[in-house]
N, C-alpha and C positions, 0 to 999 in steps of 0.2 A: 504494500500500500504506500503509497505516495502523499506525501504530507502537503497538503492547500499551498505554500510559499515556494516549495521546491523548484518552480519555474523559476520562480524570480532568486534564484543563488548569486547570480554575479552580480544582480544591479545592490541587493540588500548589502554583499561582501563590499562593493565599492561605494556605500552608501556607511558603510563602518567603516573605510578609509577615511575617507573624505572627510565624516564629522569627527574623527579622532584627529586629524591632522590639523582640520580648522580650530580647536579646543586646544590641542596643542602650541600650535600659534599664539593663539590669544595670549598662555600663559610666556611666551617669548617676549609679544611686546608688549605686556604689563613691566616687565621686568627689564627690558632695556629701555622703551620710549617714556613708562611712567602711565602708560595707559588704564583703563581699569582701575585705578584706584592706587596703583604704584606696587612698589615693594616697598617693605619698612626700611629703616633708613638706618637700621643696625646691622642689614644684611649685608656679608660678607661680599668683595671686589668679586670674586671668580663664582660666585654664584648668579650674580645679577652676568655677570660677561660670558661666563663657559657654560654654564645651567639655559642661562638665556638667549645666549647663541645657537646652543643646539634645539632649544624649546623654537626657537623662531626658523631656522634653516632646514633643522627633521622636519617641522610638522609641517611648513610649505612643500617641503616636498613628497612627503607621504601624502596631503593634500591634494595633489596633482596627480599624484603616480610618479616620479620620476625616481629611477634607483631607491626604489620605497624597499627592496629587502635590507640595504644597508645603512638606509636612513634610518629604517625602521630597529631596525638592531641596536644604532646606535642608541638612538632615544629609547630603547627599554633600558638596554646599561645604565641609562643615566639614569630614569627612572628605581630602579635596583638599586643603586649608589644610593638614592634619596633617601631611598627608606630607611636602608639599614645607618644611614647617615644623623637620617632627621629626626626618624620614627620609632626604629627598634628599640626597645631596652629589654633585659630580660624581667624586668619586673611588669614591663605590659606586654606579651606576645603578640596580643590579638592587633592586628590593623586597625580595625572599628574602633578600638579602643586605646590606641597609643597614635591616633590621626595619621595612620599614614596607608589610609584605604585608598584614596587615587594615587598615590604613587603606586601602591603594589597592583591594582587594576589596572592604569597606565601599563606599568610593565610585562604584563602577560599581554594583554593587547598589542601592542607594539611587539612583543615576540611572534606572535600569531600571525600576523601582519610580517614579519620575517620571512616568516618561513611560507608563508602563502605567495606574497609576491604583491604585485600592481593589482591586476585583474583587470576588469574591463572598465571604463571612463578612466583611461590613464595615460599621460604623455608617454609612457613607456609601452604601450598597445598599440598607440596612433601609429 
């Protein structure tokens, strides 16, 4: 039996591209431009510049499709870094509960997206 969406596998897959790359952006240029509300202003140089370099360069281009499996790779790495960075401690395990539920979501996303590829609505399809 065939599940009611199965037709539509590419357009939904490049439909999770797309708004994972555009979401990811955003958090680029909150963080470089000061958009969105800014980053706090205790935040570390190479988080606002390497954090936010890659949040704005991955997700335009996982956004697009362009070399989205090694954009995409890269940006779960960073996402992974974050958590165990920002998030982890062993006195809170849980994500949900020591705030670092989008990064670890982020980063399985962005892996998935690795290892999947562009798909279709993608400069790397055209």
């Amino acid at each position: 039996m065939t599940a009611f969406l199965t037709p539509f596998e590419g357009q939904i897959y490049a439909a999770l591209r797309i708004v994972t790359g555009f979401l990811f952006t955003c958090h680029g240029l909150q963080k470089i431009f000061g958009l969105f509300g800014g980053m706090p202003a205790e935040a570390p140089a190479f988080v606002v510049w390497v954090a936010g370099g890659i949040e704005l360069v991955g997700g335009a281009m996982v956004l697009v499709g362009f070399q989205t499996r090694w954009a995409a790779f890269l940006c779960s790495g960073l996402m992974a870094s974050a958590y165990f960075m920002a998030h982890h401690s062993f006195s809170n395990l849980f994500p949900i509960a020591n705030g670092g539920e989008p990064a670890a979501l982020y980063a399985f996303v962005f892996l998935y997206l690795s290892v999947k590829g562009s798909g279709t609505w993608s400069v790397d399809r055209a």
